[in-house]
N, C-alpha and C positions, 0 to 999 in steps of 0.2 A: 529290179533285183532286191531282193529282203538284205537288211543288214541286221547279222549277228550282236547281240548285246549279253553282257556279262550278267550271272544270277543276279538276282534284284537284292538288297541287303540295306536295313537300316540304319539311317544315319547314327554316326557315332552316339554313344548318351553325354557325353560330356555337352556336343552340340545341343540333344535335346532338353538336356538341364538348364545350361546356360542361353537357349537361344529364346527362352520365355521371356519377355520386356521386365518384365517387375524382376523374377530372378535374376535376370544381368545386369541391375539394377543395384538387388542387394548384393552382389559379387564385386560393382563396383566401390559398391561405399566401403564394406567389409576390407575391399582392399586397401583403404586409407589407414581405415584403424579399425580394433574393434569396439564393438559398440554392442547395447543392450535395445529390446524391442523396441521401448518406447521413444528410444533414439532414433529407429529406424524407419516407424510411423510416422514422425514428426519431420525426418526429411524428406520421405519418399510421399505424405501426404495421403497415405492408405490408413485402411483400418486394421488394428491388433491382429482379427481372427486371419485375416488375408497376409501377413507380412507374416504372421507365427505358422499357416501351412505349406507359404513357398521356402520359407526358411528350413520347415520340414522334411521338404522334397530336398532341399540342398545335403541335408545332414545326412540322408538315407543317399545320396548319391558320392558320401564321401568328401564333399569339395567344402560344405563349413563344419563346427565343430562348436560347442558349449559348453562354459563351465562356470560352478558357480562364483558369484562375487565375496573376493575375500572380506570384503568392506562390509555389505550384506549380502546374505545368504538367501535371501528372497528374490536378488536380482541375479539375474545370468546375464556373460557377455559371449558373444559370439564373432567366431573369428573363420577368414577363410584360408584354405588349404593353398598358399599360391605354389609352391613344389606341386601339389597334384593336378594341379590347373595347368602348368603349364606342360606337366609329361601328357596328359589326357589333349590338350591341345594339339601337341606335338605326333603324338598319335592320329586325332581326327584330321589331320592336315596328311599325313602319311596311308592314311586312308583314302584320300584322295588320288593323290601322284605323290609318287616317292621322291619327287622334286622340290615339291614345299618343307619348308620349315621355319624354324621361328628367327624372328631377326635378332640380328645383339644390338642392345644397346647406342642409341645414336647421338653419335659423336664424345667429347670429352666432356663439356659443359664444367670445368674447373676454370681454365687459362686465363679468357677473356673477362674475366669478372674484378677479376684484379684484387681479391680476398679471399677467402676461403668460406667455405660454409658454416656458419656455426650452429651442431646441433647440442642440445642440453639433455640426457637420460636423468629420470627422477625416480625414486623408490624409496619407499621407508627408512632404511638403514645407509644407503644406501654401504653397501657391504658385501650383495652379490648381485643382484641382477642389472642393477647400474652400470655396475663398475665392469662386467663383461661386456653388457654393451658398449660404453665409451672404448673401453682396450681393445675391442674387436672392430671397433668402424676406423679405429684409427690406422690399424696395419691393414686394414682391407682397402680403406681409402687409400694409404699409400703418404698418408700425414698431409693430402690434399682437403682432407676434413678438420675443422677446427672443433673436436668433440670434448665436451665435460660432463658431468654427472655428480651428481649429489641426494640430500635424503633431506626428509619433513622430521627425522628424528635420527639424525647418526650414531651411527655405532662400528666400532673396528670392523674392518676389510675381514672377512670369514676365511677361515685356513683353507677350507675344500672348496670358495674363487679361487683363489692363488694357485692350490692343487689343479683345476678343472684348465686354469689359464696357461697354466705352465706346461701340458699337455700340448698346448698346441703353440708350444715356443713364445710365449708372452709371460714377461713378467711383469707381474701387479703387486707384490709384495712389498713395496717403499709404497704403494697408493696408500692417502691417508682420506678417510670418509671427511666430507664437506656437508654443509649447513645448505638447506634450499635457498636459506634468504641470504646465502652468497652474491646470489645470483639474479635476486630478485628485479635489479637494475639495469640488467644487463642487456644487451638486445640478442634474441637468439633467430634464426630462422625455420630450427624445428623443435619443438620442447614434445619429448616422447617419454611418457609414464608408464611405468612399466608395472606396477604395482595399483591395483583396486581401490587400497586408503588413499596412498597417495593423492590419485587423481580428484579424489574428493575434495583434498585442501591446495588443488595444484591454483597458484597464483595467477592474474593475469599479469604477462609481458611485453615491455616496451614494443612499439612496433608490429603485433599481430601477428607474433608465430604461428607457423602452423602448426596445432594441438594434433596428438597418435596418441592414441592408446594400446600399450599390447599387454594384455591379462595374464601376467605369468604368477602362478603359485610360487610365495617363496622357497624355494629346496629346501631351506634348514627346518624346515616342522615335520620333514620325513627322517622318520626312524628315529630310535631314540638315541642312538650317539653319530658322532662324523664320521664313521665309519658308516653306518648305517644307510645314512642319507647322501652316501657320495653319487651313487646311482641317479640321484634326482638333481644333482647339482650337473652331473654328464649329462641327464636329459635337458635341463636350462639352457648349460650353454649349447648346444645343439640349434635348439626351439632358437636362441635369441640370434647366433650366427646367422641361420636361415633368412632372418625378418631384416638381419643387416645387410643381408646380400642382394633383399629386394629393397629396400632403401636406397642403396646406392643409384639403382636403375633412376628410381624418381629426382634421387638427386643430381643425377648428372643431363637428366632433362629438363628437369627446375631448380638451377642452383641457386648461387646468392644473389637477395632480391636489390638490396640496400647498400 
């Protein structure tokens, strides 16, 4: 007796993007932080032309994205898409049987540690993109995060943070901008740069934190008054909520070490 089989149809592309070794490779590193080629040569142990065309195929399929370095302009960092990673995921699994899907999050990974996690955000000024991310991990976390942030050259907390943060029920407006060498003593368990110069002159920390980088444009060099540039301060904290909400995942998988 023949048995009936369903039109024949190609695997998801998410799968056949992601399911190349060296590509799921750089989609892993990429998901730590972001990173520039020649960082990614150096740990994956390939050559430039081979890491810059699977990289190529990643950007044409939507899942990384590049831009350039505010530090220099000659280097670009590349970062991966994990929102589209994970709907496109979610997708090829649904493609399958409508019975898969993606897991949440396993377990609390807070309780048992008997501390809290200490992460440190660093940025030039630090005056917006720090200061959103500390404010944001800390009511996301639930104040189970023990988050700070500070800047290599401080400068007052920017009106349109405040504005951007106050939106979404946070106030930041008593935050007053901190000195990086606050901190320099201190022991943290993730130090996350969020700024390009920055991370040029980012110190090393007691202890072996784990170094992230996430390349965000400063907002305030868009438009030429705060009015102007409010659009880009909404698009920041957006960009920076997102990276805290996948943070949290890793954190509550690998919390405090120490």
């Amino acid at each position: 007796m023949s048995v009936e089989r369903g039109p024949k149809t190609a695997p998801p592309s998410f799968l056949q993007l992601a399911g190349h070794p060296l590509r799921w490779q750089l989609l892993r590193e990429l998901a730590r932080s972001d990173r520039q080629v020649r960082e990614l040569t150096k740990v994956l142990r390939k050559p430039q032309s081979l890491v810059s065309y699977h990289l190529a195929r990643l950007r044409a399929g939507q899942l990384v994205s590049m831009r350039r370095s505010s530090a220099d302009g000659r280097d670009a960092y590349y970062r991966v898409d994990l929102a589209r990673c994970r709907e496109l995921l979610a997708a090829a699994g649904g493609a399958l049987h409508p019975g898969l899907a993606l897991a949440p999050p396993v377990g609390d990974g807070y309780a048992a540690q008997g501390r809290r996690v200490r992460v440190l955000f660093l940025c030039t000024g630090n005056s917006t993109r720090s200061q959103i991310a500390e404010a944001l991990l800390r009511q996301l976390a639930g104040g189970t995060v023990d988050a700070h942030s500070a800047g290599s050259h401080p400068k007052s907390v920017h009106q349109n943070a405040i504005r951007v943060m106050r939106e979404r029920g946070i106030d930041i407006s008593s935050k007053g901008s901190k000195p990086l060498s606050r901190f320099a003593r201190r022991r943290f368990d993730y130090v996350v740069t969020l700024c390009d110069r920055v991370r040029e002159v980012c110190p090393e920390f007691p202890g072996g934190p784990e170094r992230i980088h996430w390349s965000i444009a400063d907002p305030a060099l868009e438009g030429d008054t705060d009015e102007e540039s409010y659009p880009a301060f909404q698009r920041t904290a957006a960009d920076i909520e997102n990276r805290v909400l996948f943070m949290l995942h890793v954190i509550r998988q690998h919390p405090a070490r120490r």
